[in-house]
TORVEX-309783 format. One record per residue (C-alpha): x, y, z; residue in one letter. Coordinates in steps of 0.001 Angstrom, whole numbers, plus 500000, padded with zeros to 6 digits. Example, Ala and Ser with C-alpha at 12.3 -4.5 7.8 and 13.67 -1.06 7.14 Angstrom:
<rs>
512300495500507800a;513670498940507140s;
</rs>
This chain:
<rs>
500000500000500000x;501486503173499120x;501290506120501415x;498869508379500158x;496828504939500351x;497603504226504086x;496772507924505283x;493479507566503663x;492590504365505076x;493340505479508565x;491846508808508485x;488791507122507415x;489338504654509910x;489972506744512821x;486852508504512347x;485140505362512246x;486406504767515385x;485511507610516848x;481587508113515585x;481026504621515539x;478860505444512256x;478260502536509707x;478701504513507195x;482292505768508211x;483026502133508508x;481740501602505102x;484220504155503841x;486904503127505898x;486541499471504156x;486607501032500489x;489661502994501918x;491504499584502849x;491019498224499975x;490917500849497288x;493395503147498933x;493800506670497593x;490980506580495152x;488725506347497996x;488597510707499514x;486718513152501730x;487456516029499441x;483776517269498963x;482722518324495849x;482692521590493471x;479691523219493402x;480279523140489532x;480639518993489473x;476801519107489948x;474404520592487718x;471760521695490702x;472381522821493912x;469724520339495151x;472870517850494153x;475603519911495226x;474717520502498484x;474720517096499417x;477467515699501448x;478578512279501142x;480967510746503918x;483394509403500822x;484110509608497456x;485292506855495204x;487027508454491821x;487795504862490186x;490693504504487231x;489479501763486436x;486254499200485841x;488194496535487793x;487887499528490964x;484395500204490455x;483929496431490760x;485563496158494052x;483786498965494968x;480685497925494496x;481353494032495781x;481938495809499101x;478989498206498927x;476655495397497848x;477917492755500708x;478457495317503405x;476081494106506231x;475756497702508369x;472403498477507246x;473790502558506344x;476011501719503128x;474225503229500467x;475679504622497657x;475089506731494173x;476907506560490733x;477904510585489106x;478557510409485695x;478303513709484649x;476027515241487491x;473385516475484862x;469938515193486736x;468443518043488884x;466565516327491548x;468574515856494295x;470215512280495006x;469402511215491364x;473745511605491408x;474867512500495093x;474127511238498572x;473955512654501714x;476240510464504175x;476750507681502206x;479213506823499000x;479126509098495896x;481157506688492961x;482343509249490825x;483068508010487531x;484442510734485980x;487932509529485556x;486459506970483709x;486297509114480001x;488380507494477421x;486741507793473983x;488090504945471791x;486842504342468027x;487316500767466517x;489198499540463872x;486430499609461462x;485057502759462480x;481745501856463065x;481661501979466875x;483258504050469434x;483790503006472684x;483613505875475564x;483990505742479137x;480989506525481541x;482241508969483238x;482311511012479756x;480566513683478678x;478868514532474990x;481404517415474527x;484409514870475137x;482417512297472002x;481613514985469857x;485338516589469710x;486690513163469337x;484643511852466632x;484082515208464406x;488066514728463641x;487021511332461573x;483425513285460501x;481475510696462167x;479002511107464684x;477012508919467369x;473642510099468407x;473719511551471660x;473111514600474282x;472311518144472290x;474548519573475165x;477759518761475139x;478179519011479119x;475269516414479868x;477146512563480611x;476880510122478274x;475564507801481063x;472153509653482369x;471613510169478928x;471812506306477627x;470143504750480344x;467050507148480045x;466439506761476872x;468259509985475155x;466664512308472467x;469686513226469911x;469731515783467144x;469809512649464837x;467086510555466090x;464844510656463925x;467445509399461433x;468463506624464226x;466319506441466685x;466600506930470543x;470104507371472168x;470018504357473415x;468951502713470306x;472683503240469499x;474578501417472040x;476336497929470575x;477380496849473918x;477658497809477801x;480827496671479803x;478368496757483465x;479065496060487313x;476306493980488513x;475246493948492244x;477460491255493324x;480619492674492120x;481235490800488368x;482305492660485426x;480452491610481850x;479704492652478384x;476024493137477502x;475220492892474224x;472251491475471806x;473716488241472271x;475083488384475191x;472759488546478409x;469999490213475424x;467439490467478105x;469684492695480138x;470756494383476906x;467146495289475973x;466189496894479879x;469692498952480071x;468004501320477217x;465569503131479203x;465562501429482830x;467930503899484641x;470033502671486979x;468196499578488235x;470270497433486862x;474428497814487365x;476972500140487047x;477669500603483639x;481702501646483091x;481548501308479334x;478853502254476183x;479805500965472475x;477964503290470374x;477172502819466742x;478813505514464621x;477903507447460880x;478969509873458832x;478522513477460052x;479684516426458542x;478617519923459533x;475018520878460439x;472804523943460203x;471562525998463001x;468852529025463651x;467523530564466538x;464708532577465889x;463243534501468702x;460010536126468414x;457277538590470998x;454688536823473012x;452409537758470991x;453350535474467937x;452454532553469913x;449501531434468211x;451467531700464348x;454677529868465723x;452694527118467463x;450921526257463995x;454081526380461994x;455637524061464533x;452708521590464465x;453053521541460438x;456536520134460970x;455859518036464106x;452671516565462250x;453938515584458944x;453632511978458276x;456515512229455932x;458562513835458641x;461755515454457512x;464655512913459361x;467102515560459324x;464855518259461722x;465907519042465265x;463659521465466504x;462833523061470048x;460375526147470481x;460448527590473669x;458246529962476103x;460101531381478823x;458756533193481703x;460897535553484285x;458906536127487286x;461071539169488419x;460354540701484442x;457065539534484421x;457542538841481096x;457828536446478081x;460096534838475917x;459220532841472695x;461989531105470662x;462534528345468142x;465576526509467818x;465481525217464522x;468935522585463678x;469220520944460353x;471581517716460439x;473022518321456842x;474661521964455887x;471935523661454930x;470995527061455642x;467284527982455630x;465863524477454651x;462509524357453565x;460852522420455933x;461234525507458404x;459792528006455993x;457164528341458000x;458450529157461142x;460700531538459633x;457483533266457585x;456230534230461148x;457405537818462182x;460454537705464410x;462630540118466603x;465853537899465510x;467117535001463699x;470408534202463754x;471610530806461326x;474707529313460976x;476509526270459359x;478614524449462257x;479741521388463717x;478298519313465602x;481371519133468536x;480978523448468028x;477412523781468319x;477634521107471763x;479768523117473398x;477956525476475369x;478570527411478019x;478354526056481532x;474902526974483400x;475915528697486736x;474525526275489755x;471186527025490708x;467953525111491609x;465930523415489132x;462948521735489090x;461866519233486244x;458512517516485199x;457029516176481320x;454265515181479696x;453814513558476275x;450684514553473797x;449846514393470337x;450480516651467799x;447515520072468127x;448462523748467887x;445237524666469903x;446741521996472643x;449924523902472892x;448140527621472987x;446003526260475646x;448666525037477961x;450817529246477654x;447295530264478122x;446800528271481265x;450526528720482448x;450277532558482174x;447060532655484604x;449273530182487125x;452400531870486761x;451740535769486293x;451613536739489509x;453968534554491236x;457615535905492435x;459293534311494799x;462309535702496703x;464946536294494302x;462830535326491197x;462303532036489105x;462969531678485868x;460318529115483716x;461378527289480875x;459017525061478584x;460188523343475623x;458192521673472689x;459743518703470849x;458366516433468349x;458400513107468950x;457927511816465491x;456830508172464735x;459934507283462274x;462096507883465821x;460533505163466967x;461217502826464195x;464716502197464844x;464447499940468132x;463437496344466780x;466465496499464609x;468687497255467277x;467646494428470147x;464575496255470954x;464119499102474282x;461784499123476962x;460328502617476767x;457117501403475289x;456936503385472333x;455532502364468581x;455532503701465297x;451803503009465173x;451132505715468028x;451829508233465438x;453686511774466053x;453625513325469067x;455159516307471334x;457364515665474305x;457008518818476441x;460274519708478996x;458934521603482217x;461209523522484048x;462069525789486655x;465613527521487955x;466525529909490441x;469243530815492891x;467744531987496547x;466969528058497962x;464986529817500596x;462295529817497929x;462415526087497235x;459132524642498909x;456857527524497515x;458600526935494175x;457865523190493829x;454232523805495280x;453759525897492229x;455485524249489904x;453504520971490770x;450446522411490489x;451054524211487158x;451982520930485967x;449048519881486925x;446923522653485304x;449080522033481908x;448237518033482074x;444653518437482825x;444517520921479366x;446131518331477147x;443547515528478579x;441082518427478103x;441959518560474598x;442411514699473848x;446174514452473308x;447285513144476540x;449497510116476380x;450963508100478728x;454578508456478129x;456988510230480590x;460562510683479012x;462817509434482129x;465484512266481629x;463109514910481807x;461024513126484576x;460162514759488065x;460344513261491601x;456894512679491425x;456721511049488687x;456277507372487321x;458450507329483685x;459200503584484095x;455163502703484709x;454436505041482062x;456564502415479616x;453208499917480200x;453253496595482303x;454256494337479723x;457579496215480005x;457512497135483696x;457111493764484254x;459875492798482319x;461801495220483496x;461361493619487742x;461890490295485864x;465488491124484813x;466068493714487790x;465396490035489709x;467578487771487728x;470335489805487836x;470228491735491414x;468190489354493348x;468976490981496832x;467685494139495282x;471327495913495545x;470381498464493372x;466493499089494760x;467355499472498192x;471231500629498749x;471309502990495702x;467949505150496526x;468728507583493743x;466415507308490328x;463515505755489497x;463332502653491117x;461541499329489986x;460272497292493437x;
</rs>
């Protein structure tokens, strides 16, 4: 044991000793075996997106180098009989709701160290570390002008993002995120390291894309690559007032049943409480290098205040700037395609929200995607996914609810609104008939139920392999972070 190794071990040890905690006893075990990989240097306030993650506290860290040390790890945290020694996996600390990443007083497993980004010899896979993040793909891969569909921001982890599910500028020319992964190198509960592939444990393959973290800790993601050169990009921002227009050119595009497979579009409403004003934006991205394609005519016929458009790459145009920590609060809703749908839910989150200013203001953010039904074609030919979805539902709009501010004082009046906006904004689409049952994991809430919302033929399928493969329930009961199965 080197030095650094020993110190760390008996620091941990020592204040075992002297709290008589589990959990420092937990810690002091990793220490002893792991050795300097195992620390009580809390983290940066910038390693988390949220301060609701941030803020937490865990009584160690384990950085691994290695998917041999998150194996140990875990073989310890999984056998460990003090009942306290719960842990989380951080990847790259993107999930807002607090403990989704973080823990407070148990073991945080940082995987960040883990980020090599390794294409094949063939060049039609990469392999990349969990502890990556889309930026670190992106840069690697636009050198060879190849792609793999992934996170729109380049900061979010490549982890969250796969095992959620994991909209992409390119899926609807290959489907989900996930759709894309060849193979998972994973950590199951009891400590052994294996490749998951179609042919390899398939039924574990299939609930990895979309279950979360029920499953393992995944250290490694194959992901399919293709050719990508540049891309366009607009951002059109328009007044309030313009609502109505943009909403039906959106629907045009979201709607088509020959929809375009090279559209990646957002429109936005944003609402700051301390302004008391909106914001209405499209951001309108085009997957081959054209400016002004045609399929966004329409949106761009509708009188704006600004529209900026540029051709760019794809590792350029991920590479945003970091988002200062501050609270945020998520929640989504899926519904089908309708213009007078979407005007009904601003209309009925301007009578919640107008008058509502909380100590140091809140900032509301709800974005529009289309969910179009040739996204969901691509999952049968890739081993299948759990999240439920079919072609024959037809095209549909995944809505993004959101919420950030900085004083946490204002944190309990904050969600109480924000939940019962939600509310207001779900009862409108079941109002208007669109309602549907999927909730997108990575854009899920606390209170919500994305894995239920897959169906029972695949929640119970998901419990069945959560079962084989973790029957002690390892990852239901000592990693209370996510979305959890039993």
């Amino acid at each position: 044991m080197r030095l650094a190794e020993s110190s760390t071990a008996t620091a941990l040890a020592a204040a075992a000793a002297a709290s008589g905690a589990s959990l420092d006893a937990c810690c002091a075990r990793l220490a002893s075996a792991l050795g300097d990989i195992v620390t009580t240097t809390p983290f940066a306030e910038s390693d988390y997106f949220s301060l609701q993650e941030s803020t937490l506290v865990p009584t160690c860290i384990v950085r691994p180098r290695s998917a041999q040390d998150v194996s140990r790890a875990v073989t310890i945290l999984s056998t460990a009989r003090t009942p306290g020694c719960q842990f989380a996996v951080k990847g790259g600390g993107h999930t807002p709701a607090g403990g989704s990443a973080n823990i407070q007083g148990g073991v945080t497993i940082d995987m960040t160290s883990l980020n090599a980004t390794v294409l094949s010899g063939d060049g039609t896979s990469v392999a990349v570390g969990a502890g990556a993040v889309w930026n670190d793909v992106y840069g690697y891969l636009d050198e060879y002008n190849l792609a793999a569909a992934g996170g729109r921001n380049g900061l979010v982890g490549v982890g969250g993002l796969l095992l959620g599910g994991g909209i992409s500028h390119f899926s609807p020319r290959v489907g989900w995120a996930c759709d894309g992964v060849v193979e998972y190198e994973v950590v199951l509960a009891n400590g052994t390291l294996v490749n998951v592939s179609a042919t390899s444990h398939p039924d574990l393959y299939r609930a990895l894309k979309g279950g979360g973290n029920n499953f393992g800790v995944v250290t490694r993601y194959d992901l399919k690559t293709f050719p990508q050169g540049n891309m366009s990009a607009s951002t059109i921002s328009y007044d309030i007032s313009q609502a109505g227009a943009v909403f039906d050119a959106f629907t045009d595009i979201a709607a088509s049943p020959n929809f375009d497979p090279y559209v990646s579009l957002q429109t936005g409403l944003l609402y700051a409480s301390a302004a008391n004003a909106w914001s209405l934006s499209s951001s309108a991205f085009y997957t081959k290098p054209v400016l002004h394609p045609e399929v966004y005519s329409k949106l761009e016929a509708v009188p704006s205040i600004s529209n900026t458009s540029e051709i760019t790459a794809v590792a350029a145009l991920a590479a945003e700037n970091p988002t200062p920590p501050l609270n945020w609060l998520f929640a989504t809703l899926t519904f089908g395609t309708s213009s007078e749908a979407m005007l009904d839910i601003f209309k009925t989150l301007n009578a919640s929200l107008y008058d509502f200013n909380p100590a140091g203001g809140v900032t509301w953010n709800f974005a529009f995607e289309p969910l179009p039904s040739v996204m969901l074609s691509y999952a049968n030919a890739t081993g299948g996914n759990v999240l439920g979805l079919s072609p024959e539902d037809g095209n549909g709009v995944i809505l993004l609810f959101s919420a950030l501010w900085s004083n946490s004082s204002s944190n309990d009046s904050i969600y109480r609104k924000g939940r019962d906006a939600f509310l207001a904004v779900r009862d409108v689409a079941e109002r208007n008939g669109v309602l549907r049952k999927f909730e997108y994991l990575n854009y899920a809430g606390p209170h919500q139920s994305p894995l239920a919302s897959y169906g029972k033929d695949s929640l119970d399928f998901l419990r069945q392999v959560s079962r084989k493969y973790d029957p002690t329930g390892v990852f239901q009961h000592k990693v209370p972070g996510g979305f959890k199965l039993w």
